[in-house]
Structure formats: C-alpha cells, structure tokens
Backbone and ligand atoms as CSV (ligand in chain L), in Angstrom:
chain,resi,resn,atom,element,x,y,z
A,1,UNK,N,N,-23.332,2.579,-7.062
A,1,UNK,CA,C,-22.679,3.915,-6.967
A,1,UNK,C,C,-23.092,4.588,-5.659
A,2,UNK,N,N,-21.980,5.185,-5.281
A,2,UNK,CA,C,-22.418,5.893,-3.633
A,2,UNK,C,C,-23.082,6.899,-3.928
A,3,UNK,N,N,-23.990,7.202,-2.936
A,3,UNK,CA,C,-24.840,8.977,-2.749
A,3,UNK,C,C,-24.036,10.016,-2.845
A,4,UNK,N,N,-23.759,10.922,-3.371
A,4,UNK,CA,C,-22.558,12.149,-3.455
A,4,UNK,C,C,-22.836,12.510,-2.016
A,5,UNK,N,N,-24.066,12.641,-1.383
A,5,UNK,CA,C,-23.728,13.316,-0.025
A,5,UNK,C,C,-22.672,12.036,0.785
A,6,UNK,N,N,-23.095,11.223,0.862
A,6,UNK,CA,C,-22.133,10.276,1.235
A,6,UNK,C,C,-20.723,10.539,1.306
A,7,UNK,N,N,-20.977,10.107,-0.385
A,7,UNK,CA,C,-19.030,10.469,-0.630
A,7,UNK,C,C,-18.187,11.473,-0.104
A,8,UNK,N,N,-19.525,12.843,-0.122
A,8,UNK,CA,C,-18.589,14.436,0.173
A,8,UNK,C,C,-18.625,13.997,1.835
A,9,UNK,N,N,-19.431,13.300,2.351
A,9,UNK,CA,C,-19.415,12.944,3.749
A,9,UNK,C,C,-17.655,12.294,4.298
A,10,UNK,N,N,-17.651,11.359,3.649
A,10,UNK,CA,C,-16.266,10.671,3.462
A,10,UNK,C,C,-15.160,11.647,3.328
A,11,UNK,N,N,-15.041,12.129,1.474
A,11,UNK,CA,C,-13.976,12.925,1.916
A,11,UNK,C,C,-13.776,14.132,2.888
A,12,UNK,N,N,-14.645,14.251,3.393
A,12,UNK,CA,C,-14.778,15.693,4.526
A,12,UNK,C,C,-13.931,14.645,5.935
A,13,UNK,N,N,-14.200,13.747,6.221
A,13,UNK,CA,C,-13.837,12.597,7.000
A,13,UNK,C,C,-12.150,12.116,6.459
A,14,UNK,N,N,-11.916,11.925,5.890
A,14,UNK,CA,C,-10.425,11.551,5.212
A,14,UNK,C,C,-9.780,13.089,5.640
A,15,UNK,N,N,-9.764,13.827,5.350
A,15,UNK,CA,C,-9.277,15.520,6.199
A,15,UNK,C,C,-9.414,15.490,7.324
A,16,UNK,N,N,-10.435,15.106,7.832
A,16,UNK,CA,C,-10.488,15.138,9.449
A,16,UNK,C,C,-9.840,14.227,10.212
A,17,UNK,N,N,-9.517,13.009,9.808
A,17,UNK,CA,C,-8.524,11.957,9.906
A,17,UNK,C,C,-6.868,12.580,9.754
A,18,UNK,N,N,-7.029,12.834,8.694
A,18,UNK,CA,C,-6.056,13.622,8.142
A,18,UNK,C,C,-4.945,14.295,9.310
A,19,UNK,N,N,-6.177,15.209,8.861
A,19,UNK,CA,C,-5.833,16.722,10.397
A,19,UNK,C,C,-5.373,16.188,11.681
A,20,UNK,N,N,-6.440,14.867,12.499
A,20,UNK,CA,C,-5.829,14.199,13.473
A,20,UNK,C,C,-4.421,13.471,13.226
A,21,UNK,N,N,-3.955,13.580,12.447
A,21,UNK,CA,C,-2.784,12.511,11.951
A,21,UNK,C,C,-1.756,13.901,12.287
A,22,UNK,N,N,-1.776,14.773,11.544
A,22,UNK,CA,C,-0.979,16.012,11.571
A,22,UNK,C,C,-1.430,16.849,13.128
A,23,UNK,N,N,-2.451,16.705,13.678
A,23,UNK,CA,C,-1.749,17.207,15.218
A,23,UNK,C,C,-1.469,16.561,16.293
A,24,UNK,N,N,-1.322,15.227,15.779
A,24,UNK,CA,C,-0.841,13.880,16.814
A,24,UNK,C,C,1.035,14.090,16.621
A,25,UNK,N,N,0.875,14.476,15.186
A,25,UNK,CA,C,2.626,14.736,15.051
A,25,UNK,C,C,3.040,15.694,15.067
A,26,UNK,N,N,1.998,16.596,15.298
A,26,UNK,CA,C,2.644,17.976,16.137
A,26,UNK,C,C,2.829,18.296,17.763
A,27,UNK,N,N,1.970,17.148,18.513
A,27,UNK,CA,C,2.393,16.717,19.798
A,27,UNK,C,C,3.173,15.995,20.351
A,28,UNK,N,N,3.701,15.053,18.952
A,28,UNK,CA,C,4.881,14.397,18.908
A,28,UNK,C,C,6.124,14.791,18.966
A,29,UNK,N,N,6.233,16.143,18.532
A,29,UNK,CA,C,7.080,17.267,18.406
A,29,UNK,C,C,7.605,18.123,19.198
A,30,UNK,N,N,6.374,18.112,19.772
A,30,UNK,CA,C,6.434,19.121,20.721
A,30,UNK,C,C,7.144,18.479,21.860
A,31,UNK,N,N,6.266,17.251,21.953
A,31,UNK,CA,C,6.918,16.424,23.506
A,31,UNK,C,C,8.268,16.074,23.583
A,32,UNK,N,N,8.590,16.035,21.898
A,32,UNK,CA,C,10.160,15.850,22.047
A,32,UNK,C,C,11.163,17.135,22.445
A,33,UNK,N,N,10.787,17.630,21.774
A,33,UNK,CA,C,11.436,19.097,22.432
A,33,UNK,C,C,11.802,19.190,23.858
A,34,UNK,N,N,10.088,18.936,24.276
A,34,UNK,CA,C,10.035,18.791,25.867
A,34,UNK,C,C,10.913,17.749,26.684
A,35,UNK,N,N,11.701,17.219,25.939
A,35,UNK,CA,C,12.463,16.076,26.254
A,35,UNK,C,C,11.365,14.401,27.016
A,36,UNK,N,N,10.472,14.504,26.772
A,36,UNK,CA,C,9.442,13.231,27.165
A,36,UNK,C,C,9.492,12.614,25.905
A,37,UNK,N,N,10.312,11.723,25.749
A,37,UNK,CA,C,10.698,11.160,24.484
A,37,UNK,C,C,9.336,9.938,24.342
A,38,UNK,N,N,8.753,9.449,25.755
A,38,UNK,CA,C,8.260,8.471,25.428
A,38,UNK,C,C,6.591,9.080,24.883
A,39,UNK,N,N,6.344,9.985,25.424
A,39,UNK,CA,C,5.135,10.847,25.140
A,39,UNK,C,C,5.273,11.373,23.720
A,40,UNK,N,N,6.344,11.172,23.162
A,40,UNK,CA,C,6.756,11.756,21.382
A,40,UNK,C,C,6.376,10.629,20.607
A,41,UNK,N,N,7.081,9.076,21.593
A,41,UNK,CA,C,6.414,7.816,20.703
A,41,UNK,C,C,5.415,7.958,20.513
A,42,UNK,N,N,4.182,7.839,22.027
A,42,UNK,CA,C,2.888,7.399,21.896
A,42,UNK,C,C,2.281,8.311,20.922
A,43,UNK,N,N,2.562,9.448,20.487
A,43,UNK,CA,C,1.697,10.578,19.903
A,43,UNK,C,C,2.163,10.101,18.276
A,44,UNK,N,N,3.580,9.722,18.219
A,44,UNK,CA,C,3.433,9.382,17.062
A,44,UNK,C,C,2.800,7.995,16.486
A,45,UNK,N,N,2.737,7.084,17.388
A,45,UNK,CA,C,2.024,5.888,16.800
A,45,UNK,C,C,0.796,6.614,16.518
A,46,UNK,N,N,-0.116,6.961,17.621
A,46,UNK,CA,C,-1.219,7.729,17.798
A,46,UNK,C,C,-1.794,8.412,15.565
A,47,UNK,N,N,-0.426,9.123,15.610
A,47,UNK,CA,C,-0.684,9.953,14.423
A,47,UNK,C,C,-0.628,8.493,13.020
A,48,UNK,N,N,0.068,7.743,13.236
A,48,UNK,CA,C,0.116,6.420,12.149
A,48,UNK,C,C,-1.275,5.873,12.088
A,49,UNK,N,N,-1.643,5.629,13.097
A,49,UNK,CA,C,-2.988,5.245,13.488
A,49,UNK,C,C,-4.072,6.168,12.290
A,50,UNK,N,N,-3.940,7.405,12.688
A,50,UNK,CA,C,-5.142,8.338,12.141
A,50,UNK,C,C,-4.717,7.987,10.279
A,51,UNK,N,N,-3.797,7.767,10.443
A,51,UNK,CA,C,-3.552,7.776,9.085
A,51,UNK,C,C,-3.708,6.295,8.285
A,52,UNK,N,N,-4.136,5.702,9.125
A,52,UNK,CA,C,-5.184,4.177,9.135
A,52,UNK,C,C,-6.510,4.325,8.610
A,53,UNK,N,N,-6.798,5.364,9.947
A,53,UNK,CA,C,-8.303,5.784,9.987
A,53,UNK,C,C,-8.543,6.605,8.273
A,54,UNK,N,N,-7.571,7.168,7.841
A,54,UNK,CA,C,-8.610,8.299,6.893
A,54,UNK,C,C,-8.218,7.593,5.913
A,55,UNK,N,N,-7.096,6.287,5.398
A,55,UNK,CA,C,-6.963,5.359,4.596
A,55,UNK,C,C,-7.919,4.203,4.184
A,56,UNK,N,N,-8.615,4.123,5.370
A,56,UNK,CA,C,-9.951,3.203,5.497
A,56,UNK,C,C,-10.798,3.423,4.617
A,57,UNK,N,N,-11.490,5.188,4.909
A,57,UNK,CA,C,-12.286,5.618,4.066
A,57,UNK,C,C,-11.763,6.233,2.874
A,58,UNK,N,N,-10.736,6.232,2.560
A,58,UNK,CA,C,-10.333,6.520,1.056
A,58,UNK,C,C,-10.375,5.394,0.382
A,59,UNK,N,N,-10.022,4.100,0.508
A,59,UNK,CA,C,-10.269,3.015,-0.163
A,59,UNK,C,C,-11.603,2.366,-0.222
A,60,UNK,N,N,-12.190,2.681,0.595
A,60,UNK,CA,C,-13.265,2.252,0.763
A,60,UNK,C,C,-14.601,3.259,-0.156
A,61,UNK,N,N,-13.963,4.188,-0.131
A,61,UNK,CA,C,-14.862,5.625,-1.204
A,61,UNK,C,C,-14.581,4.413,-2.815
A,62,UNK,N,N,-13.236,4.551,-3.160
A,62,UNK,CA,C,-12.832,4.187,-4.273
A,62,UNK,C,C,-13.422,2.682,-4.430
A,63,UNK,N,N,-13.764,1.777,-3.835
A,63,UNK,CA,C,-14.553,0.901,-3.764
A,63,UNK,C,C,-15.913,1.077,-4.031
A,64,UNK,N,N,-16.696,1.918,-3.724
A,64,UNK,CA,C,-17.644,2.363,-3.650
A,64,UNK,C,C,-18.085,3.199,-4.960
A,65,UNK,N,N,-17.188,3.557,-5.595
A,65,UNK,CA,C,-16.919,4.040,-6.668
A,65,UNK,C,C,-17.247,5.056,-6.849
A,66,UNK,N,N,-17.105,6.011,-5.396
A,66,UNK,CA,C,-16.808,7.428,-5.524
A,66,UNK,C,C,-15.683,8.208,-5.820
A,67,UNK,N,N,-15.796,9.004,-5.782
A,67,UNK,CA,C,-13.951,10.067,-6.536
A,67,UNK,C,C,-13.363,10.207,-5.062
A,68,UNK,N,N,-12.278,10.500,-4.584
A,68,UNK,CA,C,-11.374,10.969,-3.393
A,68,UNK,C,C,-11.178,12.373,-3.328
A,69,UNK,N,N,-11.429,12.913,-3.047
A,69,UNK,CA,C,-10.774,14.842,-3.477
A,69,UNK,C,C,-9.969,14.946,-1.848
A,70,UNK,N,N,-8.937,14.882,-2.159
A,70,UNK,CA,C,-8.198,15.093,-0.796
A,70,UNK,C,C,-7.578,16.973,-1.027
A,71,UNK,N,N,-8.194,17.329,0.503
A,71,UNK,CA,C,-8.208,18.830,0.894
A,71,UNK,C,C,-7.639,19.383,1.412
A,72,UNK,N,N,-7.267,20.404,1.266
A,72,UNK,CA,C,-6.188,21.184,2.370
A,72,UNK,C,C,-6.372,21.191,4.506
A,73,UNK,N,N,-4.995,20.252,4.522
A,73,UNK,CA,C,-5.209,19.920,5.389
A,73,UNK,C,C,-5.020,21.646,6.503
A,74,UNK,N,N,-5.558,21.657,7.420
A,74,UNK,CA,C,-4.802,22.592,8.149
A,74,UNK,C,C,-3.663,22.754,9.136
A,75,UNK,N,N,-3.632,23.922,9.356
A,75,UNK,CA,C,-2.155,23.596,10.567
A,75,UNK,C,C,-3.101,23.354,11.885
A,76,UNK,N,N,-1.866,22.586,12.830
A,76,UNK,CA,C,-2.370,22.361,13.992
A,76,UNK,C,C,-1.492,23.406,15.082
A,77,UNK,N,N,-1.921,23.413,16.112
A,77,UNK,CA,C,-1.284,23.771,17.417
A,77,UNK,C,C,0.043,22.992,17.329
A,78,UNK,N,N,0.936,24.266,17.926
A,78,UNK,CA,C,2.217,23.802,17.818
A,78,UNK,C,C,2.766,23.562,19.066
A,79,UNK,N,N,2.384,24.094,20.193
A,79,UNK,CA,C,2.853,24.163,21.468
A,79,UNK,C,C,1.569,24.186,22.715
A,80,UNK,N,N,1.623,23.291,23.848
A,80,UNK,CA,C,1.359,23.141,24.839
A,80,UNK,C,C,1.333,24.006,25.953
A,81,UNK,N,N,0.475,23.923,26.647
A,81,UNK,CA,C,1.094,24.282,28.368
A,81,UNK,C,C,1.793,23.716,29.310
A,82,UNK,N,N,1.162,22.434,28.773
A,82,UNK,CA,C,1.977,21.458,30.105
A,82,UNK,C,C,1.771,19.617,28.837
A,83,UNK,N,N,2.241,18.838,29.250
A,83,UNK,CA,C,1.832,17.391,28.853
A,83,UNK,C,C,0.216,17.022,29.214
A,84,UNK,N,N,-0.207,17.766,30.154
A,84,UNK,CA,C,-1.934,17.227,30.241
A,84,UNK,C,C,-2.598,18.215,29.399
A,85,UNK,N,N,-1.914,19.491,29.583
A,85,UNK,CA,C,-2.602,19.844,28.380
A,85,UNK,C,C,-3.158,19.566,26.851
A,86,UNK,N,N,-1.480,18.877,26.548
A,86,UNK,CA,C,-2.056,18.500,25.066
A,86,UNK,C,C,-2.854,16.880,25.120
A,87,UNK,N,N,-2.786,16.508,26.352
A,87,UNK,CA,C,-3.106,14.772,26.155
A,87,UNK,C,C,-4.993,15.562,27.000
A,88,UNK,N,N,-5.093,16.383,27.129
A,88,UNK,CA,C,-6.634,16.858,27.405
A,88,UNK,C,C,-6.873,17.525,25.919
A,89,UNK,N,N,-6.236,18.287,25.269
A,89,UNK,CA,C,-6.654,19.132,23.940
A,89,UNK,C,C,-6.779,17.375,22.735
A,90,UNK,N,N,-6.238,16.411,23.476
A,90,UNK,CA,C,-5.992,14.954,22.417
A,90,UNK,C,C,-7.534,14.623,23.134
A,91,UNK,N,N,-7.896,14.691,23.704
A,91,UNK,CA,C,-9.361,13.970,24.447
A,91,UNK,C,C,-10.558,14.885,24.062
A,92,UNK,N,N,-10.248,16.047,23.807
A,92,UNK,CA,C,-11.361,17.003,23.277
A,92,UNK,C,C,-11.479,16.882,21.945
A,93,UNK,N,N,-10.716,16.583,21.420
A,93,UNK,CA,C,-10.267,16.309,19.609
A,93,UNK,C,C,-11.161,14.804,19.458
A,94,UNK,N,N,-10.701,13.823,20.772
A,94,UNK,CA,C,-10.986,12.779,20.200
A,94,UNK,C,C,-13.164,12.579,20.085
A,95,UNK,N,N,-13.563,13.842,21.258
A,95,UNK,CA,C,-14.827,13.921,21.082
A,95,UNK,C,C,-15.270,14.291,20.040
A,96,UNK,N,N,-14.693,15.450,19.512
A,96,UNK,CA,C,-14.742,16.280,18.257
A,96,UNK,C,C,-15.233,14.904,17.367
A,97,UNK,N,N,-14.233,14.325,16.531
A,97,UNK,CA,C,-14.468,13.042,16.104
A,97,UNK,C,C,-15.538,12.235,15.982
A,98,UNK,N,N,-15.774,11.929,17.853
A,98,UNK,CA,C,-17.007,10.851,17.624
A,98,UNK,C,C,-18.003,11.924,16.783
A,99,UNK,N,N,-18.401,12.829,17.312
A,99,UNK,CA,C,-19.487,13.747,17.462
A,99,UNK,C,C,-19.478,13.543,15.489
A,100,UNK,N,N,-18.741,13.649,14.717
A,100,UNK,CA,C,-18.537,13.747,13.294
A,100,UNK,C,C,-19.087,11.695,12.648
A,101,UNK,N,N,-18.352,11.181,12.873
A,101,UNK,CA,C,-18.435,10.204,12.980
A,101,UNK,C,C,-20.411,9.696,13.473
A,102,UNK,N,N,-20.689,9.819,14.478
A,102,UNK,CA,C,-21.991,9.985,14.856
A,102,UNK,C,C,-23.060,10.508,13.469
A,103,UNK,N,N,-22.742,11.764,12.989
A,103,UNK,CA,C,-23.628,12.169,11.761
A,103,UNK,C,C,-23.463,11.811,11.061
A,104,UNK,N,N,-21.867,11.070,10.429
A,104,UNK,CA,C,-22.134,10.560,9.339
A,104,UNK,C,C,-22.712,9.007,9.566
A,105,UNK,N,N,-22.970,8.181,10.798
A,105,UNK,CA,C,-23.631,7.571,10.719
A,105,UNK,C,C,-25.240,7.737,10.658
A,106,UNK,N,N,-26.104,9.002,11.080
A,106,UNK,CA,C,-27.264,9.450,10.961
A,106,UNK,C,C,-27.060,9.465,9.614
A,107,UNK,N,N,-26.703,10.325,8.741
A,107,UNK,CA,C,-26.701,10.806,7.228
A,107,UNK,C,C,-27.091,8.873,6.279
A,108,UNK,N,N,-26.328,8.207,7.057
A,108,UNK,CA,C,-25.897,7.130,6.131
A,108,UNK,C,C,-27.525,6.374,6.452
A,109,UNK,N,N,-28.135,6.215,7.802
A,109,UNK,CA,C,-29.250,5.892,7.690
A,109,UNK,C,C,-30.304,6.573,7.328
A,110,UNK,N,N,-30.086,7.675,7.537
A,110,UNK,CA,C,-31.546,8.590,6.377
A,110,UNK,C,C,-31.260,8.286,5.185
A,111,UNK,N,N,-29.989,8.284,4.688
A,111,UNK,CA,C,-30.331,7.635,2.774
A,111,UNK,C,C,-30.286,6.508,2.477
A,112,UNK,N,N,-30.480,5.310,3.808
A,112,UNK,CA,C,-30.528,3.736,3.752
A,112,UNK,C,C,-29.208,3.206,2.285
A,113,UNK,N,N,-28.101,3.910,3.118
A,113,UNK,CA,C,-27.538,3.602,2.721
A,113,UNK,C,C,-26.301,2.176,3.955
A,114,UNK,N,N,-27.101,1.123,3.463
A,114,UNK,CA,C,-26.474,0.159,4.674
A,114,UNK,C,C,-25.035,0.033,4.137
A,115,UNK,N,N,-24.373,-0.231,3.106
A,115,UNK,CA,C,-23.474,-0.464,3.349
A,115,UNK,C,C,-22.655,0.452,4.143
A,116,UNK,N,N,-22.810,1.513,4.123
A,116,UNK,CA,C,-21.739,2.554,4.709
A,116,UNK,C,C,-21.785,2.341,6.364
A,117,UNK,N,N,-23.186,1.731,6.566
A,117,UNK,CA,C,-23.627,2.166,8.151
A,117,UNK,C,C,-22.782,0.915,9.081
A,118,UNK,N,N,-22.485,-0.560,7.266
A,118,UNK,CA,C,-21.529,-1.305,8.141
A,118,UNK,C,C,-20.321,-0.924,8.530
A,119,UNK,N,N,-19.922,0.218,7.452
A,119,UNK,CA,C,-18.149,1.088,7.787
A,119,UNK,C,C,-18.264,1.980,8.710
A,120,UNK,N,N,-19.527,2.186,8.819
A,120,UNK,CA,C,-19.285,3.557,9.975
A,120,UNK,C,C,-19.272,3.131,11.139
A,121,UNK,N,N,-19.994,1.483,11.317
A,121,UNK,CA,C,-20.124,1.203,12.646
A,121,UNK,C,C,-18.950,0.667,13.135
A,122,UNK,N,N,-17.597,0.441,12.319
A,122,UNK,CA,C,-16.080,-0.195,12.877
A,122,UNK,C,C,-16.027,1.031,13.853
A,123,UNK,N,N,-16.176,2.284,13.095
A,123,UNK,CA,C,-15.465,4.029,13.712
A,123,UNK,C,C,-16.064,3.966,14.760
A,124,UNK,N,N,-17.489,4.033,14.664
A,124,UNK,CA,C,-18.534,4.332,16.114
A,124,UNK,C,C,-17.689,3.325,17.089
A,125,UNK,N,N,-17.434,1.720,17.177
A,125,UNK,CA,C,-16.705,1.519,17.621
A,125,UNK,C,C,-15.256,1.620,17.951
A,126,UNK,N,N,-14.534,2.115,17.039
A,126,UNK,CA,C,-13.462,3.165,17.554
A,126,UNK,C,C,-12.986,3.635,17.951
A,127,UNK,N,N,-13.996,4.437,17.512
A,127,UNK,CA,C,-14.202,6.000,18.600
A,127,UNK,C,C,-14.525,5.771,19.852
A,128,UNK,N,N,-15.077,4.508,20.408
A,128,UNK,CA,C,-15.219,4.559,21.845
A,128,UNK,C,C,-13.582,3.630,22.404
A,129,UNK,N,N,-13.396,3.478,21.703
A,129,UNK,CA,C,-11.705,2.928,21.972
A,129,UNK,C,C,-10.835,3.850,22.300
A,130,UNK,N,N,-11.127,5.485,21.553
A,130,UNK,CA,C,-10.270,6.081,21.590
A,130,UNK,C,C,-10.104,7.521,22.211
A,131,UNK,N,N,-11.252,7.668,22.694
A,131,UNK,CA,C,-12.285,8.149,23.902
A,131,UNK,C,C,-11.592,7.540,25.073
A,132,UNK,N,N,-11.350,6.380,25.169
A,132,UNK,CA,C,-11.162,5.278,26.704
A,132,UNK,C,C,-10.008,5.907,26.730
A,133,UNK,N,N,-9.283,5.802,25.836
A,133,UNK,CA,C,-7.507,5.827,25.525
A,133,UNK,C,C,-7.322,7.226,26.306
A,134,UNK,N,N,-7.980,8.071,25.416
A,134,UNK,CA,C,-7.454,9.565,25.629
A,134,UNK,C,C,-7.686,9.618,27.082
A,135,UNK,N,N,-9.312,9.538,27.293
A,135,UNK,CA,C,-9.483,9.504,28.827
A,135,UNK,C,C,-8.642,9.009,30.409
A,136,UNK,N,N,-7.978,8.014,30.007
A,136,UNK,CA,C,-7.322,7.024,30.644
A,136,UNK,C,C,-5.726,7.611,30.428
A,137,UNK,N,N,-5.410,8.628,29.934
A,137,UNK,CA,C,-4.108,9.198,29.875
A,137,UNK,C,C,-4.132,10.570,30.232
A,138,UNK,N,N,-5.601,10.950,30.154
A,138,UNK,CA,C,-5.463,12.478,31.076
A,138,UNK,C,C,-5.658,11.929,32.760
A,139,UNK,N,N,-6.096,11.029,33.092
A,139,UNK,CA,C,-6.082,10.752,34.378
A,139,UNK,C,C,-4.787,9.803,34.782
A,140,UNK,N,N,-3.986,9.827,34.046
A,140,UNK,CA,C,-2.680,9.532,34.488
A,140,UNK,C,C,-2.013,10.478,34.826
A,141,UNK,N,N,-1.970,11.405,33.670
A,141,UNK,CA,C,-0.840,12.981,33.881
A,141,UNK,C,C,-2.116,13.577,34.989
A,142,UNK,N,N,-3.211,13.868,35.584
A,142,UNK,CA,C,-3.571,14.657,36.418
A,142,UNK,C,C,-3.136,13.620,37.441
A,143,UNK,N,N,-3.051,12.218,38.021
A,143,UNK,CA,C,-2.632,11.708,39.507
A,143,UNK,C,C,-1.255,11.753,39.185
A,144,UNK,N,N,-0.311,12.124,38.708
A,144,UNK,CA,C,1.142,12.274,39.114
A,144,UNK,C,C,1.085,14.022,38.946
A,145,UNK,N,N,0.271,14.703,38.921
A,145,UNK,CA,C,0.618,16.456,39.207
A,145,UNK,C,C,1.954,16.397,38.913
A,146,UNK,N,N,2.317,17.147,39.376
A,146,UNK,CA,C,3.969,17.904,39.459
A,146,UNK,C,C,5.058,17.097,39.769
A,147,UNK,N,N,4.720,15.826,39.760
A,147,UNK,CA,C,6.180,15.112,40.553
A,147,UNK,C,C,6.835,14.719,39.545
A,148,UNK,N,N,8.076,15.286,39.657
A,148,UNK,CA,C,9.261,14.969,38.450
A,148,UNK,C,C,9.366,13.561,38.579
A,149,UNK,N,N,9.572,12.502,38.899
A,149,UNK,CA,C,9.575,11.363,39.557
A,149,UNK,C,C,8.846,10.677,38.857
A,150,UNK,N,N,7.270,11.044,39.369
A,150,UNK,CA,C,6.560,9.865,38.581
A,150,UNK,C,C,6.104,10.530,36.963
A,151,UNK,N,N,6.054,11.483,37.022
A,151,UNK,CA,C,6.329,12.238,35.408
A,151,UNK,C,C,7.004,11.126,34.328
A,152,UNK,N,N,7.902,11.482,34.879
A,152,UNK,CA,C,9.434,10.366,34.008
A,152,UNK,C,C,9.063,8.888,34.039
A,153,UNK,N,N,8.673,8.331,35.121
A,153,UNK,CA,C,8.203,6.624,35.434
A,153,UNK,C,C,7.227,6.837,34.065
A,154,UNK,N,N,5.964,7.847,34.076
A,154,UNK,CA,C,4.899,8.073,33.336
A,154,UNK,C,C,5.810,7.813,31.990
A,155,UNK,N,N,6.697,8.728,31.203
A,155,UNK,CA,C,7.353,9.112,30.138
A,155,UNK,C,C,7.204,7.410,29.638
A,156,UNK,N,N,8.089,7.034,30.369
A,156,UNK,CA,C,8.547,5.470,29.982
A,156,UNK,C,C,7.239,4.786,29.757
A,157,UNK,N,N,6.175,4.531,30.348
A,157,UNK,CA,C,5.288,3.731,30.052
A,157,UNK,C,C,4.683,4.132,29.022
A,158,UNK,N,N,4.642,5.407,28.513
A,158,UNK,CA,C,4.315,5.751,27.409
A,158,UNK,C,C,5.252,5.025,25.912
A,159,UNK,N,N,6.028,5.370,26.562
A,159,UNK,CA,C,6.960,4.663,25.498
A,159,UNK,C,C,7.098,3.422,24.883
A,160,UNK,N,N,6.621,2.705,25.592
A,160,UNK,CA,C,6.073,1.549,25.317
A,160,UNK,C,C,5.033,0.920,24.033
A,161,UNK,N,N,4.358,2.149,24.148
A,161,UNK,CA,C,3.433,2.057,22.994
A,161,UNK,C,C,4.178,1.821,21.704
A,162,UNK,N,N,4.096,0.508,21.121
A,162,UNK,CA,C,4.408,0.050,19.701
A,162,UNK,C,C,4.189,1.267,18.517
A,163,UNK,N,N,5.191,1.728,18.007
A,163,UNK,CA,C,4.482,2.464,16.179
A,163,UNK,C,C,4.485,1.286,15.627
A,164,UNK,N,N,3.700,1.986,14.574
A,164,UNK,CA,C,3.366,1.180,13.241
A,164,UNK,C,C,4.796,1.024,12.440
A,165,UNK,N,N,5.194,1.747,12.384
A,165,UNK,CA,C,6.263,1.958,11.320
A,165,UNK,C,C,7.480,2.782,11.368
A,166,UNK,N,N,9.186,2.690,11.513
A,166,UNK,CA,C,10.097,3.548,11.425
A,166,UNK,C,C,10.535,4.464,10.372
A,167,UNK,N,N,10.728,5.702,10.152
A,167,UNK,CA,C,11.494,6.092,9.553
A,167,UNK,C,C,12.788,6.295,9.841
A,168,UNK,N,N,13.352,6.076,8.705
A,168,UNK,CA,C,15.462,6.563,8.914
A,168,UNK,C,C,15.210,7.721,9.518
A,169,UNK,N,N,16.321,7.723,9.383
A,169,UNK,CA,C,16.725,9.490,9.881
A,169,UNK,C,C,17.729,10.029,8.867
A,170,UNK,N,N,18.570,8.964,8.504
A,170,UNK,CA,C,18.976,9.421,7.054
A,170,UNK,C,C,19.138,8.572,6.634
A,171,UNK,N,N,19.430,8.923,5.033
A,171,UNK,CA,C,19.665,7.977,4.206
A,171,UNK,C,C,20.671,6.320,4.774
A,172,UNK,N,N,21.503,6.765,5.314
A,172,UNK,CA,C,22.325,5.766,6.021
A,172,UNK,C,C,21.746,4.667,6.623
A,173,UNK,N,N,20.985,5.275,7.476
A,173,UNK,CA,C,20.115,4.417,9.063
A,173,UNK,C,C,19.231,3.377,7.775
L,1,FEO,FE1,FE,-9.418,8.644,13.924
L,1,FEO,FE2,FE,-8.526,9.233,16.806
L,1,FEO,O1,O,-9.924,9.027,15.585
C-alpha cells in the first residue's frame, strides 16, 4: 500500500499535468486565432502529451493501490503578447514542473519509498526533455524577431510536429 503523503503527492501531480494539458490547449487556441496554424499543432500535440504525463501517474496510483481524487482543474491564460511570449510563459511552466517533480522525488526518498523513486525518475528525465524542447523554441522565435518571412518558414516547421491523436470536427469527418 502507498504512503498517503505519496499518493496526495501524485494526485496533486495528475492536476498539475492536468493544468499543463489545458494551457497547452489554450495556446493552441490562441495560435490559431493568430492564424500560425502550425504553432496550434505543436501546442496541441504538446497538450496530448501532458495528458500522457498525468495518465502515467493515475494508473500507476491505482496500481499502487492508492485512491485517484481528480481536482478542479484551473483556468489558464487565454491570450498572448506575441508567439515568444507564450512559447517563453511554455518554458517557465515547463520549470515550474521540474521544480514539483524534483520534491516529489525528495518526498519519495525520505519515506524510502523506492518504488515511486523508479516512476519519478522517467519524469526527472522528462523534464529535462522538456526543458530542452521549450528552450530550443524560445530561441527560435527570438532569432527570427519580427520577420514575417521567417515567422511563417518557423509556423511550418512547427507543424510538423506529429499529434497523438485526431479529433472530427463533426460527426461526419
Ligand atoms: Fe508534463 Fe511538460 O511536463
């Protein structure tokens, strides 16, 4: 049976996953608006992803044979300043994260609790995956500044990025 601090560790983590899932698809949103259709993909794979991440530790709680209490997620930011803005507010988020991730790996070794410290250590690795990512896309949108030109070249390579998964659009599709 898991440590309840554990578990409440987890589900506090499944929300925070969560939450990243819901403001990856609120930048997804946004960018579409903005007409950067390919910056709408990457944010939405981005958000499928998180919703990997907080699926991990929900099955993995229930394995463990703790309870799930899934929480009110919150709202996210709805609007930007610019595209580096939100792909810098996506790189500050993604620190946010490690920094969470990090304690619940401390927590998990003060209560020698190894199995968890083997699940936490996929994230710790992760998280430095996704750190690189974010990092490596704010220094794209800051070397093309203002140029409509390579902006758009930018759009497209974004676009590129594979989702996980389609939805219709209607019943039809
Ligand atoms: Fe689930 Fe982007 O960290």
């Amino acid at each position: 049976m898991i440590d309840q601090r554990m578990a409440d560790s987890i589900n506090d983590q499944i929300n925070a996953e969560m939450f990243s899932a819901y403001l990856y698809q609120s930048m997804a949103a946004w960018f579409a608006d903005q007409n950067f259709n390919g910056m709408a993909t990457w944010m939405t794979a981005q958000a499928q992803e998180e919703m990997i991440h907080a699926m991990k530790f929900y099955n993995y709680l229930i394995e463990r044979g703790g309870t799930v209490l899934l929480k009110q997620i919150d709202s996210p930011p709805t609007e930007w300043a610019s595209p580096l803005a939100a792909f810098e507010a996506a790189l500050d988020h993604e620190r946010y994260i490690t920094e969470r991730i990090n304690k619940m790996m401390d927590l998990a070794i003060d209560i020698r609790d190894h199995a968890a410290k083997g699940l936490l250590q996929w994230y710790v690795d992760e998280q430095v995956e996704e750190e690189a990512n974010a990092t490596d896309n704010v220094e794209k949108l800051r070397m093309v500044g203002d140029a409509g030109n390579a902006k758009y070249m930018l759009d497209k390579e974004f676009g590129t990025r594979p989702v996980l998964f389609t939805i219709p659009v209607s019943a039809a599709d």
